[in-house]
KEDO-200156 format. One record per atom (N, C-alpha, C): atom name; residue number from 0; x, z, y. Coordinates in Angstrom, 2 decimals. Atoms other than C-alpha are relative to their C-alpha. Example, Ala and Ser with C-alpha at 12.3 -4.5 7.8 and 13.67 -1.06 7.14 Angstrom:
// KEDO-200156
<a N; k 0; c1 0.89; c3 0.00; c2 -1.19>
<a CA; k 0; c1 12.30; c3 7.80; c2 -4.50>
<a C; k 0; c1 0.90; c3 0.00; c2 1.20>
<a N; k 1; c1 -0.82; c3 -0.06; c2 -1.19>
<a CA; k 1; c1 13.67; c3 7.14; c2 -1.06>
<a C; k 1; c1 -0.77; c3 0.73; c2 1.09>
// end
This chain:
// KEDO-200156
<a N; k 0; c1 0.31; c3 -1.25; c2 0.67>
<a CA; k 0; c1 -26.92; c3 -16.84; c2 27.54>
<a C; k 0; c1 -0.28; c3 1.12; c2 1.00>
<a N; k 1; c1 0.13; c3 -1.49; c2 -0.65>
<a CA; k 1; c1 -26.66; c3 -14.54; c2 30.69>
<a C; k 1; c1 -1.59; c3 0.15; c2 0.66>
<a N; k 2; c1 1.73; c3 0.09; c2 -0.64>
<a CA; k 2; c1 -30.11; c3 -16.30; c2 32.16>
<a C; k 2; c1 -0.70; c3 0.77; c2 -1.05>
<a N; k 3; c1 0.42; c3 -0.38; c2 0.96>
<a CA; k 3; c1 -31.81; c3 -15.72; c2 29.18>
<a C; k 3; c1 0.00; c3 1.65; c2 -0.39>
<a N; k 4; c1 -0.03; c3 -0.81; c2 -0.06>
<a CA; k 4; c1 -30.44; c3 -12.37; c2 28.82>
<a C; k 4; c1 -0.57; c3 1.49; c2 1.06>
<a N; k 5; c1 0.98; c3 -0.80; c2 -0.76>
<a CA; k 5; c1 -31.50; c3 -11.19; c2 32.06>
<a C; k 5; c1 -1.33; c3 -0.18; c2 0.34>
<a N; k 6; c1 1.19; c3 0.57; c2 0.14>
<a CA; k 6; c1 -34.91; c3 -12.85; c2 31.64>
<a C; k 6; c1 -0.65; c3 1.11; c2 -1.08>
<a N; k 7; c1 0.26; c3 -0.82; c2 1.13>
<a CA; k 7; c1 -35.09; c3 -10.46; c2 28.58>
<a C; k 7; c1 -0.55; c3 1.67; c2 0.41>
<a N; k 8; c1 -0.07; c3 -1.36; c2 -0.45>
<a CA; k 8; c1 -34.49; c3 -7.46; c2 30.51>
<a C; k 8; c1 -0.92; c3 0.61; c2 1.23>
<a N; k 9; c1 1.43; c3 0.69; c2 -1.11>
<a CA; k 9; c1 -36.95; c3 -9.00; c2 33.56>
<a C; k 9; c1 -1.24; c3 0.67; c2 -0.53>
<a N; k 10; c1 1.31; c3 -0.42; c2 1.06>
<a CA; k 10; c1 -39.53; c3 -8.70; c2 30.70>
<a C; k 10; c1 -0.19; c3 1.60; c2 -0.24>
<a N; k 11; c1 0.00; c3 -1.53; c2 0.95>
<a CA; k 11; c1 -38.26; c3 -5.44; c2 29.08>
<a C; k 11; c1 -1.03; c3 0.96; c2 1.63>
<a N; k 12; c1 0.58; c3 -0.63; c2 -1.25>
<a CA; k 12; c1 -38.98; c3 -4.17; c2 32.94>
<a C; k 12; c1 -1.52; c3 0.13; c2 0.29>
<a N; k 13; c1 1.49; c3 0.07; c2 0.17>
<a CA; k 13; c1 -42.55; c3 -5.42; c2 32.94>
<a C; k 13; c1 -0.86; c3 0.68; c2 -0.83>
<a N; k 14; c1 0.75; c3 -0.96; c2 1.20>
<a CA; k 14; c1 -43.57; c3 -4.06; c2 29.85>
<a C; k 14; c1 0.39; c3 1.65; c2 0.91>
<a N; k 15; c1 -0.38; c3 -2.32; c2 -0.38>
<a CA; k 15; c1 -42.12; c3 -0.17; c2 31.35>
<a C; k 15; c1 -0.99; c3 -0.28; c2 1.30>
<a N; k 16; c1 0.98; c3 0.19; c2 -0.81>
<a CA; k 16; c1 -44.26; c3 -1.01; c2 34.39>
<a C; k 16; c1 -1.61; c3 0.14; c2 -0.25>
<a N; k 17; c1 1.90; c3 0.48; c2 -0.07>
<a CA; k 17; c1 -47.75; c3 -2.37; c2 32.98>
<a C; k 17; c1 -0.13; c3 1.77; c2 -1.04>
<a N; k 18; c1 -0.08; c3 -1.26; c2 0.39>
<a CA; k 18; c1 -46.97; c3 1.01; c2 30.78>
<a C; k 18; c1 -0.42; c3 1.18; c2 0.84>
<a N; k 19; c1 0.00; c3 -1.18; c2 -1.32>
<a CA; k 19; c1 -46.52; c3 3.47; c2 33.72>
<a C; k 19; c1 -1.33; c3 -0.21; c2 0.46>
<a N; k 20; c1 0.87; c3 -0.32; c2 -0.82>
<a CA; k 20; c1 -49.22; c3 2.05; c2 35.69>
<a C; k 20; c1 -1.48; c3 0.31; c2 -1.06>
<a N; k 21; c1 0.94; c3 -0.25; c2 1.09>
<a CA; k 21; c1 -51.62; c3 2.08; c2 32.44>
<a C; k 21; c1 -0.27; c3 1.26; c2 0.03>
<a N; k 22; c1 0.06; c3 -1.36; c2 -0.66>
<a CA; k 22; c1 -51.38; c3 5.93; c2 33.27>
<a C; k 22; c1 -0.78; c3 0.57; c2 0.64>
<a N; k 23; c1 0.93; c3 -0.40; c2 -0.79>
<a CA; k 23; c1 -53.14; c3 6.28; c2 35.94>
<a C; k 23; c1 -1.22; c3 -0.90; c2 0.00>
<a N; k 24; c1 0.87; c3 0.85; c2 0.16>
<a CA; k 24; c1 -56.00; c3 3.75; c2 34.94>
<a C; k 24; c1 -0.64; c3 -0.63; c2 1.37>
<a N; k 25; c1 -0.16; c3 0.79; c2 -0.86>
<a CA; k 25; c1 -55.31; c3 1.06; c2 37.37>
<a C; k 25; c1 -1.70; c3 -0.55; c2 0.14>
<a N; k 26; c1 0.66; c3 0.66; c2 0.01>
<a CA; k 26; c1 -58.29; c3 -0.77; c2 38.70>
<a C; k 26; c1 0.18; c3 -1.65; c2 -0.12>
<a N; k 27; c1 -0.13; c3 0.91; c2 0.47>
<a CA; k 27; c1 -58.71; c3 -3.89; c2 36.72>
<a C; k 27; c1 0.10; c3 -1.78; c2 0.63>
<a N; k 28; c1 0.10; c3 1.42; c2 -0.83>
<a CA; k 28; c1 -59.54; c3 -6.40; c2 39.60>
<a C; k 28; c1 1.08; c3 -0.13; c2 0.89>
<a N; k 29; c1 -1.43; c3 0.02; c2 -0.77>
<a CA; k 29; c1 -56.05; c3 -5.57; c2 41.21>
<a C; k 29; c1 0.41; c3 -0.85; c2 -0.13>
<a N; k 30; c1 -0.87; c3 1.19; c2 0.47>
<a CA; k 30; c1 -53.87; c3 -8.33; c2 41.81>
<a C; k 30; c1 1.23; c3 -0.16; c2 -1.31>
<a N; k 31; c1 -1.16; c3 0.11; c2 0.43>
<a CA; k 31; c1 -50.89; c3 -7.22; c2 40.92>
<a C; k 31; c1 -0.09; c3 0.89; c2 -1.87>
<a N; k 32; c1 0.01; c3 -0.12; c2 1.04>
<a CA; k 32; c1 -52.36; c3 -5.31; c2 37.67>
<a C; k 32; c1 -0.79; c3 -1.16; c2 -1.17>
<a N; k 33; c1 -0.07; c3 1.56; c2 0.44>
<a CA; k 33; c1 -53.66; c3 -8.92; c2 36.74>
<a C; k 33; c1 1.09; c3 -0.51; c2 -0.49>
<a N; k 34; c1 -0.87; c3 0.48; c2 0.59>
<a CA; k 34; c1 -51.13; c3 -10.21; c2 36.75>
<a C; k 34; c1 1.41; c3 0.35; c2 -1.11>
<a N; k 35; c1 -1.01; c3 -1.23; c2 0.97>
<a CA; k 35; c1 -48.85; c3 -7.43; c2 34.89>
<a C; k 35; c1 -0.77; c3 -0.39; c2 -1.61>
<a N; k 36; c1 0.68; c3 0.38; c2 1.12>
<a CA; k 36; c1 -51.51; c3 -8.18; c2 32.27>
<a C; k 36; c1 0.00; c3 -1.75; c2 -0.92>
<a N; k 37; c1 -0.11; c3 1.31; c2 0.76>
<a CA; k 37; c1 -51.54; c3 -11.83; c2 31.94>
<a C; k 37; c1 1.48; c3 -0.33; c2 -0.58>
<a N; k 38; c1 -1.17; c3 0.20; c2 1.12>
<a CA; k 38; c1 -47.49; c3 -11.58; c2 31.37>
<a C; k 38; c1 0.33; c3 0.55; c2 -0.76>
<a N; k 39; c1 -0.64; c3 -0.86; c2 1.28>
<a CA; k 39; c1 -47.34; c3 -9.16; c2 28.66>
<a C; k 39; c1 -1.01; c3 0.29; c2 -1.07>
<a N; k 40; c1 0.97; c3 -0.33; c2 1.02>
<a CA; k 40; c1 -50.60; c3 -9.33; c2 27.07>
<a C; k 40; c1 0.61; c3 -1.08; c2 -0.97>
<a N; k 41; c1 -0.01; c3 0.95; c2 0.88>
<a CA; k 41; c1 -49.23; c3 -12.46; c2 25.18>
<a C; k 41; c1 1.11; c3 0.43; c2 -1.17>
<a N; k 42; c1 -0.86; c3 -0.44; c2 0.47>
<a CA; k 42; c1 -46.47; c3 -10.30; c2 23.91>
<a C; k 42; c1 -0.80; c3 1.20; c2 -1.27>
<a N; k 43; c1 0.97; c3 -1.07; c2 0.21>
<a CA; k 43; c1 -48.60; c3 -7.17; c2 23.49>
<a C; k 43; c1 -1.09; c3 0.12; c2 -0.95>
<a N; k 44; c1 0.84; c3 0.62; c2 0.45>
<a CA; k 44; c1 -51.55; c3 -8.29; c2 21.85>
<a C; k 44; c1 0.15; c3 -0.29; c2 -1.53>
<a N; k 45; c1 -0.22; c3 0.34; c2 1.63>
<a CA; k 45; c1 -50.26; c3 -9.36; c2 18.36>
<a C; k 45; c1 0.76; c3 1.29; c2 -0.30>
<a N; k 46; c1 -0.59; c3 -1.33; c2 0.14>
<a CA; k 46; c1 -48.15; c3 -6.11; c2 18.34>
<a C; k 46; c1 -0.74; c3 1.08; c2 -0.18>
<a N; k 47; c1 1.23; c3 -0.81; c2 0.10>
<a CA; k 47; c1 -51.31; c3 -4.01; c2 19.15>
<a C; k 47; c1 -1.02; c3 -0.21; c2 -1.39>
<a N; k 48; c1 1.05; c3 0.89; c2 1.07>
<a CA; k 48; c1 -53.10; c3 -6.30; c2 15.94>
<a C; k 48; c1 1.16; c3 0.87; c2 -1.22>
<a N; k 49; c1 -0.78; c3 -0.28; c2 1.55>
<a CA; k 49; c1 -50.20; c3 -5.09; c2 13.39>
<a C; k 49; c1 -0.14; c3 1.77; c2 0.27>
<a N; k 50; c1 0.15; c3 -1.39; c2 0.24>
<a CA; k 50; c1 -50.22; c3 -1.41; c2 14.60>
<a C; k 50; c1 -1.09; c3 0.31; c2 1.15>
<a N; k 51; c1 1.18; c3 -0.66; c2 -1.04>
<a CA; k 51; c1 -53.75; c3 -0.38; c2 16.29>
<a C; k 51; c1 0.35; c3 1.57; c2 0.91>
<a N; k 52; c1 0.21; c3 -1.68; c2 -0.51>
<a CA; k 52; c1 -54.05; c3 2.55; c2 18.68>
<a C; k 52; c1 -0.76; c3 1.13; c2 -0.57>
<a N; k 53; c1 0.72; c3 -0.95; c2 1.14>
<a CA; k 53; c1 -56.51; c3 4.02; c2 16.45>
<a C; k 53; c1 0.39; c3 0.49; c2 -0.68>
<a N; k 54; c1 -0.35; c3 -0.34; c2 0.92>
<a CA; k 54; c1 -54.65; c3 4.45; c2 14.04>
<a C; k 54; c1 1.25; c3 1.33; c2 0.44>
<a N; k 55; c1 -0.99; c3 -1.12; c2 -0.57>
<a CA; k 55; c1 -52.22; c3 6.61; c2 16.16>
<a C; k 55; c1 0.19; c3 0.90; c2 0.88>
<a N; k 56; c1 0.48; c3 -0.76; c2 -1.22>
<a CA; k 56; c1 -54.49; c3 8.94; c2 17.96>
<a C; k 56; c1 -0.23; c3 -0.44; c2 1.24>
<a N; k 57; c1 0.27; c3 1.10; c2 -0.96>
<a CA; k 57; c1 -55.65; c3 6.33; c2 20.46>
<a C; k 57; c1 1.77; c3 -0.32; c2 1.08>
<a N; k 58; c1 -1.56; c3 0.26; c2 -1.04>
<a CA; k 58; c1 -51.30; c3 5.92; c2 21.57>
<a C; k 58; c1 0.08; c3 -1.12; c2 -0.26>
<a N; k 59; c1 -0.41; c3 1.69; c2 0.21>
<a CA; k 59; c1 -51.03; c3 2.25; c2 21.91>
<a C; k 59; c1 1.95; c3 0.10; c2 0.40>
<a N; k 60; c1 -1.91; c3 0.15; c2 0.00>
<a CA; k 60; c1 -46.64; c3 1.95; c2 20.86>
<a C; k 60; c1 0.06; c3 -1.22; c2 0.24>
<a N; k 61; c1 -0.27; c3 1.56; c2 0.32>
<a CA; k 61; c1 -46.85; c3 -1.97; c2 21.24>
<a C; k 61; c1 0.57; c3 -0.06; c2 1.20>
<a N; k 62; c1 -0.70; c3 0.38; c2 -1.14>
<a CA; k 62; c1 -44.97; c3 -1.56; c2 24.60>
<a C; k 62; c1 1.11; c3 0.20; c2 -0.57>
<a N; k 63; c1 -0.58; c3 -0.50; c2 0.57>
<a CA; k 63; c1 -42.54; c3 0.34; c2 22.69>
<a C; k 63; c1 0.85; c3 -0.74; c2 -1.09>
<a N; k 64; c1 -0.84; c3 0.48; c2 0.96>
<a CA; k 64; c1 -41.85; c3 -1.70; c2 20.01>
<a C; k 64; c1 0.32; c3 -1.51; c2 0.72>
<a N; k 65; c1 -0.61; c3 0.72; c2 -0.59>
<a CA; k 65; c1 -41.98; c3 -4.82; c2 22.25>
<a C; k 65; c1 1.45; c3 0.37; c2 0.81>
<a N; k 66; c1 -1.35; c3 -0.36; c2 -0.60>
<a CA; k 66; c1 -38.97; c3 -3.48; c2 24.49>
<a C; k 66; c1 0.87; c3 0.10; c2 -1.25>
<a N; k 67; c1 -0.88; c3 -0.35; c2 0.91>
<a CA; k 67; c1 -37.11; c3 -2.53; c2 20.87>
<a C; k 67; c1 0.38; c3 -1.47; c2 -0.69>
<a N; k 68; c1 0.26; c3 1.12; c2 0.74>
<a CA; k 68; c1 -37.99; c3 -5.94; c2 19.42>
<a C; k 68; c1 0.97; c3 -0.88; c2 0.89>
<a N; k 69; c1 -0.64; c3 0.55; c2 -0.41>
<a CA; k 69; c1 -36.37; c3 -7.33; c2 23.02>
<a C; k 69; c1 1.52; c3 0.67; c2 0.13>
<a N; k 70; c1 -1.60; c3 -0.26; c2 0.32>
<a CA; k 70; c1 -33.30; c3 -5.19; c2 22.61>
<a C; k 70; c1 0.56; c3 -0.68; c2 -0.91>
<a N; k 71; c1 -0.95; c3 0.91; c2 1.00>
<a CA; k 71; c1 -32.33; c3 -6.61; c2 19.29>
<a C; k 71; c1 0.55; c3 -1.53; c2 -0.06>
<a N; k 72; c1 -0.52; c3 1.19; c2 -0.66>
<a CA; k 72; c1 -32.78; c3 -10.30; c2 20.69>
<a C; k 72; c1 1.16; c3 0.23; c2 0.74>
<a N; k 73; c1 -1.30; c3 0.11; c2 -0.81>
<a CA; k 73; c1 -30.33; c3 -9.49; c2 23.13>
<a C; k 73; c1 1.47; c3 0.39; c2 -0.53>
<a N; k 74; c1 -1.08; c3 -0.39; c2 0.90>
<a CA; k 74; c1 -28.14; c3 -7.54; c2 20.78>
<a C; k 74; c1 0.45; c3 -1.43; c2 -0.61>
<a N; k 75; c1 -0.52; c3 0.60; c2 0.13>
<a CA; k 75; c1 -27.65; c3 -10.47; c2 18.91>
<a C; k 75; c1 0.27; c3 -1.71; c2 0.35>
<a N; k 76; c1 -0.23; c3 1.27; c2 -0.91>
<a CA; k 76; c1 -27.15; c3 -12.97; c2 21.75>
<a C; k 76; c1 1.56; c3 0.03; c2 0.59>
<a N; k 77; c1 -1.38; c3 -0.20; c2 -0.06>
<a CA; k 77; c1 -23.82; c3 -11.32; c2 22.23>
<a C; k 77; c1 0.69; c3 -0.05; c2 -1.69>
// end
């Protein structure tokens, strides 16, 4: 449970990252914003499909609710 748990929080980290650097509109052929992309778009992606950015003054929340979505996993892993 504690792997898992800090695997959760690994993630939660990534997502606040590919967030931040989304900010300053990273250049896309970067390594390291590659790869920020390939591990959280799979998360991201269906989250962005149920609530569009359009719809909320171009604010994409799907980082937002991913991190909330991985709190409650962890909540009830204890």
């Amino acid at each position: 449970m504690l792997a898992i748990d800090r695997l959760l929080t690994l993630y939660s980290w990534i997502i606040i990252i590919r967030a931040l650097i989304s900010w300053v509109s990273p250049d896309p052929s970067n390594p390291v914003v590659r790869i920020l992309h390939q591990i959280t778009e799979p998360v991201l992606a269906p989250l962005r499909r149920l609530v569009p950015p359009e719809k909320l003054a171009g604010m994409d929340i799907s980082p937002l609710i991913a991190i909330f979505l991985i709190q409650v996993i962890q909540h009830f892993l204890y």
